[in-house]
N, C-alpha and C positions, 0 to 999 in steps of 0.2 A: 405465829406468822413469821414468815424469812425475809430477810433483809436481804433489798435490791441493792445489790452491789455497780458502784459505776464506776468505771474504768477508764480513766483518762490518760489519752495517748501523748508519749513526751512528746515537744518539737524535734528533736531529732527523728522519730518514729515516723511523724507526716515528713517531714523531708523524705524519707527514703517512698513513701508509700506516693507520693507527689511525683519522684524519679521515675517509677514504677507504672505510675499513670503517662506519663509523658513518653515515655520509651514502646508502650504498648500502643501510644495513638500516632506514633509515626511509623512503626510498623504496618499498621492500618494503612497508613495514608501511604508509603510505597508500594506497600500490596497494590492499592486501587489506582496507584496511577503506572505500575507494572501493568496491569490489566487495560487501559486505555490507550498507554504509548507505547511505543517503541523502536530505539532508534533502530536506523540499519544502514549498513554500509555497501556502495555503487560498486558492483563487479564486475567488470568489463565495460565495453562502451557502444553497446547497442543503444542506450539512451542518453549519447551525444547528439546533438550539441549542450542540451537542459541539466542531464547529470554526466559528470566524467568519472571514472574511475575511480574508487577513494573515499568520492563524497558520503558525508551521514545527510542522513534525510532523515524529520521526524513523521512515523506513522501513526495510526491510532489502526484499532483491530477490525476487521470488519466482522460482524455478526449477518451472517446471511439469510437469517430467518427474520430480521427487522431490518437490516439496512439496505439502503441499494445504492447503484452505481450509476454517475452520470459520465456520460463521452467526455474528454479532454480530463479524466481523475486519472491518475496515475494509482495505480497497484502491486498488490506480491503475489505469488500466487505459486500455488507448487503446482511444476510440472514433470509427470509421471514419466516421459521421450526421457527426457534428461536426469531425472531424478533428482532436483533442483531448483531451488525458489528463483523465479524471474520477477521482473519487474519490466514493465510494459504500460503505453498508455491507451487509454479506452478510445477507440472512434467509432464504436458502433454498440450498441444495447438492446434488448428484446423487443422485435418489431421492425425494427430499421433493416434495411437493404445497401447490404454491400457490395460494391466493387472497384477495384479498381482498371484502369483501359487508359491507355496513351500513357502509364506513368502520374495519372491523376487518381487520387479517392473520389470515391463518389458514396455519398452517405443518401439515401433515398431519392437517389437520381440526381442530385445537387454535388457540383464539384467541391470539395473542401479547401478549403482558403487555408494555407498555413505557411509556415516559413521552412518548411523541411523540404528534401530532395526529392524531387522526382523521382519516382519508383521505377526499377529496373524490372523489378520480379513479381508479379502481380500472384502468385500461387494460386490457391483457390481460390483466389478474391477473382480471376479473370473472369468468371463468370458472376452473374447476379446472386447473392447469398444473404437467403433472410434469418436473423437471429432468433434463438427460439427465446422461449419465456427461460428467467432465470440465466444468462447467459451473455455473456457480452464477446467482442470479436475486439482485438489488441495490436497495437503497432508499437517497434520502437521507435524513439524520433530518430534516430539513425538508420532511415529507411531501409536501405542497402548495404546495411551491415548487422542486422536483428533475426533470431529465431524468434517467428512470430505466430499469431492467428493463420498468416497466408499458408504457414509451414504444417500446425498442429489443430487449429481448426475454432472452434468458442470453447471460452473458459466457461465454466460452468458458476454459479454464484457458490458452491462448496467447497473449491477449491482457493478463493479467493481468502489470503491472509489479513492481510494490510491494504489501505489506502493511505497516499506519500500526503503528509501535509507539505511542508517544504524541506527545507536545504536550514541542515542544523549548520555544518562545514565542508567547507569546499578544499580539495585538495588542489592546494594552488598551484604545486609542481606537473601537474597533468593540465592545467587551465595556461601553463604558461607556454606550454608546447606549440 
């Protein structure tokens, strides 16, 4: 019969194999919260007055086969016109009726109460415009200063990157202008 050999590992040995564990479960844990957030930075100031220029905002990813979009969420979104990630806010989502008339939103015939500019340029929104399923219609809060929905038409839920949680840093030298 053979003799069970057992093999006992120095303390040195588990320290490195300890390092080794702890190295490989924060790897993990950047992966996964890689995968959940992600910052990004304000480029231009179509969505002044909320974000200026500069600012980081944290996002998290959107998955568009489980998640959805409610009005007033802020988004990324690539847009194919420009070839370029925008960032815009939701005032309309699948079902809803758009338009704007007088420089007012009008979200299912109801005027939208908010604190942004009166609209100069109503695009396609002049007329009545219902959103289809999987698709949302976008402004930026800088009414009259934004490539928007009125210009390019509803984002689709496929092209939708990120949803803005908030405001990681504000670039103060643009806030102070």
């Amino acid at each position: 019969m053979r003799k069970k050999t057992i093999r006992v590992l120095s303390e040195e040995n588990n320290v490195y194999i300890l390092f080794y564990i702890a190295i490989g479960i924060l790897c993990i844990t950047l992966l996964a919260i890689g995968q959940i957030f992600h910052p990004a930075t304000i480029v231009g100031n179509s969505m002044e007055p909320t974000y200026k220029d500069g600012d980081i905002v944290s996002t998290s990813v959107f998955h568009s086969k489980t998640d959805t979009v409610a009005v007033d969420d802020v988004i990324i979104f690539d847009d194919e016109v420009y070839g370029k990630k925008l960032i815009k806010r939701v005032v309309g989502v699948e079902g809803d009726t758009i338009q704007i008339v007088g420089g007012v939103l009008y979200r299912n015939g109801i005027a939208v109460r908010d604190d942004f500019a009166k609209i100069k340029d109503a695009g396609i929104a002049s007329k009545p415009l219902k959103i289809e399923k999987n698709k949302v219609f976008c402004l930026g809060d800088n009414r009259n200063n934004s490539t928007d929905s009125r210009e390019f038409g509803e984002i689709s839920y496929g092209k939708i990157d990120f949803i803005v949680n908030r405001i990681l840093l504000k670039n103060e030298k643009e806030r102070e202008k």
